[in-house]
mmCIF file of the N, C-alpha and C atoms, coordinates in Angstrom:
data_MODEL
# 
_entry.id   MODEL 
# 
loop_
_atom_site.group_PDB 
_atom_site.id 
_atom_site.type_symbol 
_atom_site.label_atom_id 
_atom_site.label_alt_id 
_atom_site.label_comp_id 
_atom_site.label_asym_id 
_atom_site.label_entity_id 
_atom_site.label_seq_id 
_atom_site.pdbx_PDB_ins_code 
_atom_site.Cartn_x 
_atom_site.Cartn_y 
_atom_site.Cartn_z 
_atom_site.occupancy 
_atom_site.B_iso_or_equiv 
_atom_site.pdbx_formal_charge 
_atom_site.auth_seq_id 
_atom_site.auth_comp_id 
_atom_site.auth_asym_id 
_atom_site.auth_atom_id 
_atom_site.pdbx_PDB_model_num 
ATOM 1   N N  . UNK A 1 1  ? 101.941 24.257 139.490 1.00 0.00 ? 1  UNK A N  1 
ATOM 2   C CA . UNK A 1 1  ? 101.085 24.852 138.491 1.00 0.00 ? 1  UNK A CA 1 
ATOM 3   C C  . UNK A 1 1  ? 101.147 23.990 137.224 1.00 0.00 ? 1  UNK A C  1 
ATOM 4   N N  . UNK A 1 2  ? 99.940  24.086 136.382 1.00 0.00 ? 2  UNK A N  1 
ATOM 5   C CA . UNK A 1 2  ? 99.670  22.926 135.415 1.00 0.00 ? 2  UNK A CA 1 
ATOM 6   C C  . UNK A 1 2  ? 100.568 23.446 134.481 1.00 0.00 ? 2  UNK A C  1 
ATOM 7   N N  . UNK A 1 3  ? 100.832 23.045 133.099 1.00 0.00 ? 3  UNK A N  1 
ATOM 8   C CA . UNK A 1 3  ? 101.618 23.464 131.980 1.00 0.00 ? 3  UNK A CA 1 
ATOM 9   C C  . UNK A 1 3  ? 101.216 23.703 130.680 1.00 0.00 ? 3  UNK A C  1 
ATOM 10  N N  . UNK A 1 4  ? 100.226 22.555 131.196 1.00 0.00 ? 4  UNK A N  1 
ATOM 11  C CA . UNK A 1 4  ? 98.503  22.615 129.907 1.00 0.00 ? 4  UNK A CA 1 
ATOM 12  C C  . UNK A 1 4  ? 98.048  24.191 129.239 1.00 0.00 ? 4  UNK A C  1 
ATOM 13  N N  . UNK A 1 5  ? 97.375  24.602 130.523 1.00 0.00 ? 5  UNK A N  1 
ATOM 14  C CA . UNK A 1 5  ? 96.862  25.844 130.737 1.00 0.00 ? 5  UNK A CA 1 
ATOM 15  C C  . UNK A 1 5  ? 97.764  26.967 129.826 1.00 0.00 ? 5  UNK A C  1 
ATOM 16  N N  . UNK A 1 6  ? 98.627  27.149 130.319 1.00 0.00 ? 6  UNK A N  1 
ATOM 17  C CA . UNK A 1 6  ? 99.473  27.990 129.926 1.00 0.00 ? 6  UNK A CA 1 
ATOM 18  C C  . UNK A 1 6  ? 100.463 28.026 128.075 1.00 0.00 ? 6  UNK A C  1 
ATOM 19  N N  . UNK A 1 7  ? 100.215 26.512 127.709 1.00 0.00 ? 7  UNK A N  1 
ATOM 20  C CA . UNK A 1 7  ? 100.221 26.520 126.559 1.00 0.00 ? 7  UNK A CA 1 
ATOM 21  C C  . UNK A 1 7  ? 99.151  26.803 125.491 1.00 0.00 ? 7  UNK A C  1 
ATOM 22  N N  . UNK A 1 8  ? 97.906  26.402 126.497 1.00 0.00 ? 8  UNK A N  1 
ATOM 23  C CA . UNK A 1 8  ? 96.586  26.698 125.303 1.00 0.00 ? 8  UNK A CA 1 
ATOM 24  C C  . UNK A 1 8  ? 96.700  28.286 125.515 1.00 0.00 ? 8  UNK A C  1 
ATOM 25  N N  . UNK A 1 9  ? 97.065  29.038 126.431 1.00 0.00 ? 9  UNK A N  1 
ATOM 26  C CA . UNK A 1 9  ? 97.296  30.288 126.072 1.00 0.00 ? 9  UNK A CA 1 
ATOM 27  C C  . UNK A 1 9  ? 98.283  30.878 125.259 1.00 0.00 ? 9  UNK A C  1 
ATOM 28  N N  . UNK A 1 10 ? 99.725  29.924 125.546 1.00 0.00 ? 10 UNK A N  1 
ATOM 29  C CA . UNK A 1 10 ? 100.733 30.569 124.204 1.00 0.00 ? 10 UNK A CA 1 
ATOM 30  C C  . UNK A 1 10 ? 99.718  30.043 122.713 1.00 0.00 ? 10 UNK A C  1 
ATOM 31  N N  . UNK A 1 11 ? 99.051  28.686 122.314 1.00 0.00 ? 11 UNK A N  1 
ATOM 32  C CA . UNK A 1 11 ? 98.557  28.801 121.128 1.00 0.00 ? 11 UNK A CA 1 
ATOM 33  C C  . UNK A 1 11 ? 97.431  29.892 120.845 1.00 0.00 ? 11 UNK A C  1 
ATOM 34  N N  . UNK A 1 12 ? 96.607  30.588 122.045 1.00 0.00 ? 12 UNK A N  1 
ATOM 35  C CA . UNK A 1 12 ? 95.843  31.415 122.014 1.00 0.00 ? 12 UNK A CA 1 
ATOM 36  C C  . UNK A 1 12 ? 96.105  32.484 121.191 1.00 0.00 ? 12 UNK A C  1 
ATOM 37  N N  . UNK A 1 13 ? 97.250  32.876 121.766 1.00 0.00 ? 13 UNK A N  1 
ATOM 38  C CA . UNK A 1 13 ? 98.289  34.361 121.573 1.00 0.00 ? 13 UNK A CA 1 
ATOM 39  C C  . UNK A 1 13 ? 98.797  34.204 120.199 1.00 0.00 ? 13 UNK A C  1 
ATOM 40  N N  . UNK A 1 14 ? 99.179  33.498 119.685 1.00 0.00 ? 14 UNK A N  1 
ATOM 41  C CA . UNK A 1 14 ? 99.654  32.989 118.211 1.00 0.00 ? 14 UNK A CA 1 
ATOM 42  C C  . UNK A 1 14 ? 98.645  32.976 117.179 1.00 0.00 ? 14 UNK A C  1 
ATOM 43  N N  . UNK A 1 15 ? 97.711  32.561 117.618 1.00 0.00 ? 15 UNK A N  1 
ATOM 44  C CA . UNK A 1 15 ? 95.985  32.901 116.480 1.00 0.00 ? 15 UNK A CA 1 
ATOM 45  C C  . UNK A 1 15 ? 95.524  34.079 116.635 1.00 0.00 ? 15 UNK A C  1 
ATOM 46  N N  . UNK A 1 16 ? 95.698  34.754 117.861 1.00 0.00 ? 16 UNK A N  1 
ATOM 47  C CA . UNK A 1 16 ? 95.481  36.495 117.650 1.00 0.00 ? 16 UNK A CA 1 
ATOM 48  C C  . UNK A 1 16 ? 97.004  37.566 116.908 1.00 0.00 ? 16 UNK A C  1 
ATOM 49  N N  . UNK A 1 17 ? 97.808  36.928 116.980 1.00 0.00 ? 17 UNK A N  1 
ATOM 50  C CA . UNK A 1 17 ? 98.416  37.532 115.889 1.00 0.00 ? 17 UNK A CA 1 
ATOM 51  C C  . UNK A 1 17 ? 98.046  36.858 114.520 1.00 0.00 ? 17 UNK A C  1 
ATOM 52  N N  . UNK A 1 18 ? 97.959  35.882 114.274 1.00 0.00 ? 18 UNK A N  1 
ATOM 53  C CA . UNK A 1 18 ? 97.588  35.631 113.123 1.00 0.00 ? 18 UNK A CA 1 
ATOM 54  C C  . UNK A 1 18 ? 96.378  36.735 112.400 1.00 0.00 ? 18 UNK A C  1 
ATOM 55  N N  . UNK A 1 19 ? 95.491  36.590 113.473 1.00 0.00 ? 19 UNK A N  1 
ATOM 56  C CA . UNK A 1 19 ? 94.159  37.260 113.095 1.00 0.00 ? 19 UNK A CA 1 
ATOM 57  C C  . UNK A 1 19 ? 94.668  38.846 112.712 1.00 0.00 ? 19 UNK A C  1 
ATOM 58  N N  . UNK A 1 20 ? 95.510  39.443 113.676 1.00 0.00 ? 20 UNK A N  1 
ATOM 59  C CA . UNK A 1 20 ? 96.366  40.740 113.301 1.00 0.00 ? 20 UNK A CA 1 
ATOM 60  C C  . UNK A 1 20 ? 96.736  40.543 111.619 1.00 0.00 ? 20 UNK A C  1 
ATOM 61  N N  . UNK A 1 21 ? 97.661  39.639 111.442 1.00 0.00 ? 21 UNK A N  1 
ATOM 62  C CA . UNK A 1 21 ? 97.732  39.730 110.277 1.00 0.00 ? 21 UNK A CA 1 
ATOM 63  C C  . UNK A 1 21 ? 97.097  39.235 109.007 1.00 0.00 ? 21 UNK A C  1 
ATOM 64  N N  . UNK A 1 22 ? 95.778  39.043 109.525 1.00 0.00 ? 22 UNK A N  1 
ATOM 65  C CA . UNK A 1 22 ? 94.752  38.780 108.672 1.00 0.00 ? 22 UNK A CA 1 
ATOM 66  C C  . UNK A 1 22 ? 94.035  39.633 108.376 1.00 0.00 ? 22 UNK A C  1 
ATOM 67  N N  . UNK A 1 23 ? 93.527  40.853 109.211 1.00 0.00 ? 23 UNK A N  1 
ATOM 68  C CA . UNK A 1 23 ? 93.108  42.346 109.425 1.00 0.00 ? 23 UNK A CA 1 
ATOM 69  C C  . UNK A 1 23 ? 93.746  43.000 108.203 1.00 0.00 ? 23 UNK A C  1 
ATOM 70  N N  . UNK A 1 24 ? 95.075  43.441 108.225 1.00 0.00 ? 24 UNK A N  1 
ATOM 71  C CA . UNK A 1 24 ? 96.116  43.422 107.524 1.00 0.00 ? 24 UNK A CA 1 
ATOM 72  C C  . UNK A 1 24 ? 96.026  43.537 105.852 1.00 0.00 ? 24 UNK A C  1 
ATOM 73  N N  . UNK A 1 25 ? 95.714  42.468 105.663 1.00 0.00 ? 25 UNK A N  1 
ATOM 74  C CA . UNK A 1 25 ? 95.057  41.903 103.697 1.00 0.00 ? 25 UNK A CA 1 
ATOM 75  C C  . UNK A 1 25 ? 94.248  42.858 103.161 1.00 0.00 ? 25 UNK A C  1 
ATOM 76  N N  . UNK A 1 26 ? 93.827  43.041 102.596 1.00 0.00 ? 26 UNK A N  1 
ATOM 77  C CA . UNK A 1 26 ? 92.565  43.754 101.403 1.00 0.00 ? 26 UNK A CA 1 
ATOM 78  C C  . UNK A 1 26 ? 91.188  42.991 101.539 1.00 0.00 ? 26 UNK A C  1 
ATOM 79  N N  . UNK A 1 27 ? 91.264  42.046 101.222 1.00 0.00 ? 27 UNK A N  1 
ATOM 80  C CA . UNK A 1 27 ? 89.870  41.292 100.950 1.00 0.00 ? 27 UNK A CA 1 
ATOM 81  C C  . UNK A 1 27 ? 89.408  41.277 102.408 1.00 0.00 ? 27 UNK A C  1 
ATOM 82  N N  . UNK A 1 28 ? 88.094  42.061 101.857 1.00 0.00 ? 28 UNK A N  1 
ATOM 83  C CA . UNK A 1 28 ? 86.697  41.838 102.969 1.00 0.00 ? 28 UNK A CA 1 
ATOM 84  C C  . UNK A 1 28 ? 86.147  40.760 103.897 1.00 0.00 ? 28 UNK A C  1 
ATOM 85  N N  . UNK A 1 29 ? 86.414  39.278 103.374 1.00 0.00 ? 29 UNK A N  1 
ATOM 86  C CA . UNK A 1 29 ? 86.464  38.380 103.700 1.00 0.00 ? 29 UNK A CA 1 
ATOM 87  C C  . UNK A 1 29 ? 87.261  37.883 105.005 1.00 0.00 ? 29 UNK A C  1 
ATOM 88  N N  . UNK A 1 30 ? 88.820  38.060 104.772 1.00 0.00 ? 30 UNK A N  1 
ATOM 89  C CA . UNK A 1 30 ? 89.722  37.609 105.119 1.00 0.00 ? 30 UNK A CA 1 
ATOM 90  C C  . UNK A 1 30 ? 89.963  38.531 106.576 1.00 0.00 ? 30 UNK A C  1 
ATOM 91  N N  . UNK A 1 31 ? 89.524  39.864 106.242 1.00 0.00 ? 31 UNK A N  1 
ATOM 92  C CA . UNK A 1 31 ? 89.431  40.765 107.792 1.00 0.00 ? 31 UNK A CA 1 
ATOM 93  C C  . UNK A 1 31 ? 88.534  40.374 108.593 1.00 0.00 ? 31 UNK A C  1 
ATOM 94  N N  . UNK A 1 32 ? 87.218  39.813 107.764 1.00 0.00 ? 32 UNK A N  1 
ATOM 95  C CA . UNK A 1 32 ? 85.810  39.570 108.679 1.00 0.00 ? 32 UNK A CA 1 
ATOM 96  C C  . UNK A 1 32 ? 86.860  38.276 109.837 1.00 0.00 ? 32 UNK A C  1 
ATOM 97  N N  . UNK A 1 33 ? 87.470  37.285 109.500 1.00 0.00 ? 33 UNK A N  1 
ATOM 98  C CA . UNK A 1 33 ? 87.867  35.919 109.816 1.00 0.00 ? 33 UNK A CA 1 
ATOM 99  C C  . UNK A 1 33 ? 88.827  36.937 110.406 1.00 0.00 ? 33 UNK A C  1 
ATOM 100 N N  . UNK A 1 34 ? 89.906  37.736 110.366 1.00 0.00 ? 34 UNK A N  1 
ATOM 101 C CA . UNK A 1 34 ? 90.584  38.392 111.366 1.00 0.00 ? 34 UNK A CA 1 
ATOM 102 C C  . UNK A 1 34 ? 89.914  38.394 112.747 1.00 0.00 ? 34 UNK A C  1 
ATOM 103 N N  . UNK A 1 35 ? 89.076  39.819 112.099 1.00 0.00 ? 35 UNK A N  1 
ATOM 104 C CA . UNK A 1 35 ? 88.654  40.271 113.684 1.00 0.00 ? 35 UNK A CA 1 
ATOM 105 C C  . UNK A 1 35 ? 87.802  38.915 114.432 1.00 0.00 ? 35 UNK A C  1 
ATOM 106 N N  . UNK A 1 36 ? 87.105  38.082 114.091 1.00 0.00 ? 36 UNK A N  1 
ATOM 107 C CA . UNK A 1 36 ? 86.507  37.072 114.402 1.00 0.00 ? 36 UNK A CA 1 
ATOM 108 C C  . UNK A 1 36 ? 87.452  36.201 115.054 1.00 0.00 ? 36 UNK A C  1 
ATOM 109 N N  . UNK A 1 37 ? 88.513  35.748 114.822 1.00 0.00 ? 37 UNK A N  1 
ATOM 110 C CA . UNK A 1 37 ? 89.624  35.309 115.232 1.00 0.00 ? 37 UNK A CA 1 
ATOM 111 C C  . UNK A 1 37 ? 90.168  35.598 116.830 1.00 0.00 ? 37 UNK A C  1 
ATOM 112 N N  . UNK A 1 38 ? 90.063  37.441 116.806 1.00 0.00 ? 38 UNK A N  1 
ATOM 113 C CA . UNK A 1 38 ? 91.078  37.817 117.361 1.00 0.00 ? 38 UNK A CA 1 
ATOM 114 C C  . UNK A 1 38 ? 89.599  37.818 118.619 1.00 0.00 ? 38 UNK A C  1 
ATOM 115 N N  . UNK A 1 39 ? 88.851  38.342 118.489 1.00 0.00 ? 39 UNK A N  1 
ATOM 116 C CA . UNK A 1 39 ? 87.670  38.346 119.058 1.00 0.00 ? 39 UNK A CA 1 
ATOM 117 C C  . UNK A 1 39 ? 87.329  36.906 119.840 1.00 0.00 ? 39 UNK A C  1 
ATOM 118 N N  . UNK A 1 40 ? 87.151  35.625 119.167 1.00 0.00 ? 40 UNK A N  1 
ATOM 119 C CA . UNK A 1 40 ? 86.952  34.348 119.999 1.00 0.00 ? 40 UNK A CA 1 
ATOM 120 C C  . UNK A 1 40 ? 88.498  34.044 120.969 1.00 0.00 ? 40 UNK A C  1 
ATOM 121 N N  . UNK A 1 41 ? 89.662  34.250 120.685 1.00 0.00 ? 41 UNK A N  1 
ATOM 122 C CA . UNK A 1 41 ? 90.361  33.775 121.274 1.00 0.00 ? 41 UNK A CA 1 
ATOM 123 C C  . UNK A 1 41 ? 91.005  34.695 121.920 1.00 0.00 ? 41 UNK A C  1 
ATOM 124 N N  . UNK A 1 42 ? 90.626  35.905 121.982 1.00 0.00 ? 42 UNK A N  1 
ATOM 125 C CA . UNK A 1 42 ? 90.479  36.675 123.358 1.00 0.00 ? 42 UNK A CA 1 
ATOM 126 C C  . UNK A 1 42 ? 90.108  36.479 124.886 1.00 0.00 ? 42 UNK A C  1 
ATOM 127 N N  . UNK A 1 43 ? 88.159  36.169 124.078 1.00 0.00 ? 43 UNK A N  1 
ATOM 128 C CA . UNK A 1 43 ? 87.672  35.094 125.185 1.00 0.00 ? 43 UNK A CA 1 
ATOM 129 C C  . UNK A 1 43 ? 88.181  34.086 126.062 1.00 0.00 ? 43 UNK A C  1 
ATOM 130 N N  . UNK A 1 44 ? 89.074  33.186 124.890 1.00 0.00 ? 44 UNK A N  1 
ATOM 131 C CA . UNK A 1 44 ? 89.366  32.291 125.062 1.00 0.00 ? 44 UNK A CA 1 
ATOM 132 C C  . UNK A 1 44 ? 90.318  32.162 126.591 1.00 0.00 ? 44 UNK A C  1 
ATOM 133 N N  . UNK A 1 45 ? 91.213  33.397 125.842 1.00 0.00 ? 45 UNK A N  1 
ATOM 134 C CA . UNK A 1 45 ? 92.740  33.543 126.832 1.00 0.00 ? 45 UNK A CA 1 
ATOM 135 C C  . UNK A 1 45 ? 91.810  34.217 128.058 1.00 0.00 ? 45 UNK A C  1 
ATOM 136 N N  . UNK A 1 46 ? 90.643  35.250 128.177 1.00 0.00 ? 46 UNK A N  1 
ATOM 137 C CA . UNK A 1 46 ? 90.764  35.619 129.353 1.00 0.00 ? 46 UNK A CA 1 
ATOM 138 C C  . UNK A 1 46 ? 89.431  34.666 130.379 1.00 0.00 ? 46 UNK A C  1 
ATOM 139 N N  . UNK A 1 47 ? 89.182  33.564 129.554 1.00 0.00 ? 47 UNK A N  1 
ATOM 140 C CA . UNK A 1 47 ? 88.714  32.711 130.468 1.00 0.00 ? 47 UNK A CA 1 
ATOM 141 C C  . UNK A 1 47 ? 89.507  31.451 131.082 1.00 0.00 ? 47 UNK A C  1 
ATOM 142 N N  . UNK A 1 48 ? 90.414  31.867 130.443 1.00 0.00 ? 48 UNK A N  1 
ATOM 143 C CA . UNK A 1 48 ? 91.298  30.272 131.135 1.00 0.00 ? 48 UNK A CA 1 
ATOM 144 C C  . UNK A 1 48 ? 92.334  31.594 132.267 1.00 0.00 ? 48 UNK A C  1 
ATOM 145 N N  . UNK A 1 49 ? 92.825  33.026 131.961 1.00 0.00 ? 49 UNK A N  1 
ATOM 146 C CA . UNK A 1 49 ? 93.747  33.568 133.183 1.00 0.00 ? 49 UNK A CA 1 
ATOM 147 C C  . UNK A 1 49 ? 92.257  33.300 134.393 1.00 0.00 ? 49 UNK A C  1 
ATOM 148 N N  . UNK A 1 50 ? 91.158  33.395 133.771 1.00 0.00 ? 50 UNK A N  1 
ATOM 149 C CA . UNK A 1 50 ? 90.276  33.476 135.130 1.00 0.00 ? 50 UNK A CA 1 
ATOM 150 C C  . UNK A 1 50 ? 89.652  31.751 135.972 1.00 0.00 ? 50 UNK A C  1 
ATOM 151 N N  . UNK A 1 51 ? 90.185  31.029 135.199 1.00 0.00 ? 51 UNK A N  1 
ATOM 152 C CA . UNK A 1 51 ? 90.232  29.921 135.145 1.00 0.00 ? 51 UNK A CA 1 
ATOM 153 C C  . UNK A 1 51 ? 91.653  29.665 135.985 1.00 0.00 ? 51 UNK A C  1 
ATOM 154 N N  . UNK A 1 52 ? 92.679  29.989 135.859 1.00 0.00 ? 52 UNK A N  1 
ATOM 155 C CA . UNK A 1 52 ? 94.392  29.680 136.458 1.00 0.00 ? 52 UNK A CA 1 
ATOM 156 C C  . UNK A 1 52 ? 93.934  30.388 137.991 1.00 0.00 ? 52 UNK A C  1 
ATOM 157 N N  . UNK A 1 53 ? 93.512  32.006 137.823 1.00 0.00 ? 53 UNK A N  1 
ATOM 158 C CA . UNK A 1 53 ? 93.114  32.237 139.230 1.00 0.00 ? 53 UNK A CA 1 
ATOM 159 C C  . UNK A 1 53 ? 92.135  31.757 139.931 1.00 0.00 ? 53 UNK A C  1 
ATOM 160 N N  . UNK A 1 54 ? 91.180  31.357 139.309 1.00 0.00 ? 54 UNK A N  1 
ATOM 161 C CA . UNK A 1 54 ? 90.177  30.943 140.729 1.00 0.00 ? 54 UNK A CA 1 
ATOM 162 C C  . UNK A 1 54 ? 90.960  29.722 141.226 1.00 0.00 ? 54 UNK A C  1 
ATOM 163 N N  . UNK A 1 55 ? 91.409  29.199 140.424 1.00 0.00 ? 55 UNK A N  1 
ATOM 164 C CA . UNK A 1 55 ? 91.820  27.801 141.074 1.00 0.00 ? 55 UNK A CA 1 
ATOM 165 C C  . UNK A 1 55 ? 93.069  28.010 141.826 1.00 0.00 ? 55 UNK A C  1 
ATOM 166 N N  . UNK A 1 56 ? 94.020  29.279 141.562 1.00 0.00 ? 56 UNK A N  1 
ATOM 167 C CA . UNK A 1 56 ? 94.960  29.294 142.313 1.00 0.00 ? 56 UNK A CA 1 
ATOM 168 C C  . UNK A 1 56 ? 94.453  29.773 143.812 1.00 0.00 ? 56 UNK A C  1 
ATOM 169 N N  . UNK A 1 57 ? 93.108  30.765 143.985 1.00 0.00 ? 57 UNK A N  1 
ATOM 170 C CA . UNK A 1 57 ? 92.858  31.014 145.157 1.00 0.00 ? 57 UNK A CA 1 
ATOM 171 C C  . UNK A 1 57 ? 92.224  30.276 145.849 1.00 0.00 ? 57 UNK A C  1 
ATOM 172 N N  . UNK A 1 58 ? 91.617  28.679 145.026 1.00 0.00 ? 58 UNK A N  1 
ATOM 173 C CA . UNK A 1 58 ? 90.867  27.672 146.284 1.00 0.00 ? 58 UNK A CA 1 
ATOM 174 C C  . UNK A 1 58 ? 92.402  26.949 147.151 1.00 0.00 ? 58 UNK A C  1 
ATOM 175 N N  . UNK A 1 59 ? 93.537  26.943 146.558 1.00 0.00 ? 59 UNK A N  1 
ATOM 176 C CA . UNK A 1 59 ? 94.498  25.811 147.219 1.00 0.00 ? 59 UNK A CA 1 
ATOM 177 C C  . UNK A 1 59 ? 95.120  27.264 148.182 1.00 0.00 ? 59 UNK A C  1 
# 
């Protein structure tokens, strides 16, 4: 199994807490860039687990 993969998901996981604690703040601004955050790299993470499985079920 690759090692790649699985790190762009630990950095995934690390920008959605960030975004957590960007939610967090007061300014209107800074929540919009939260949830936006937590929202793209959601995507992110659950297209690469679907990305790790398809490829684990062609081998």
């Amino acid at each position: 199994m690759k090692k790649i993969p699985l790190f762009g998901i630990f950095i995934a996981v690390v920008f959605i807490i960030l975004g957590i604690n960007l939610i967090s703040k007061e300014d209107e601004f800074t929540v919009i860039v939260g949830y936006a955050t937590i929202i793209f790299f959601s995507g992110l993470i659950i297209f690469a687990i679907i990305k790790l499985l398809s490829n684990r079920n062609k081998t």
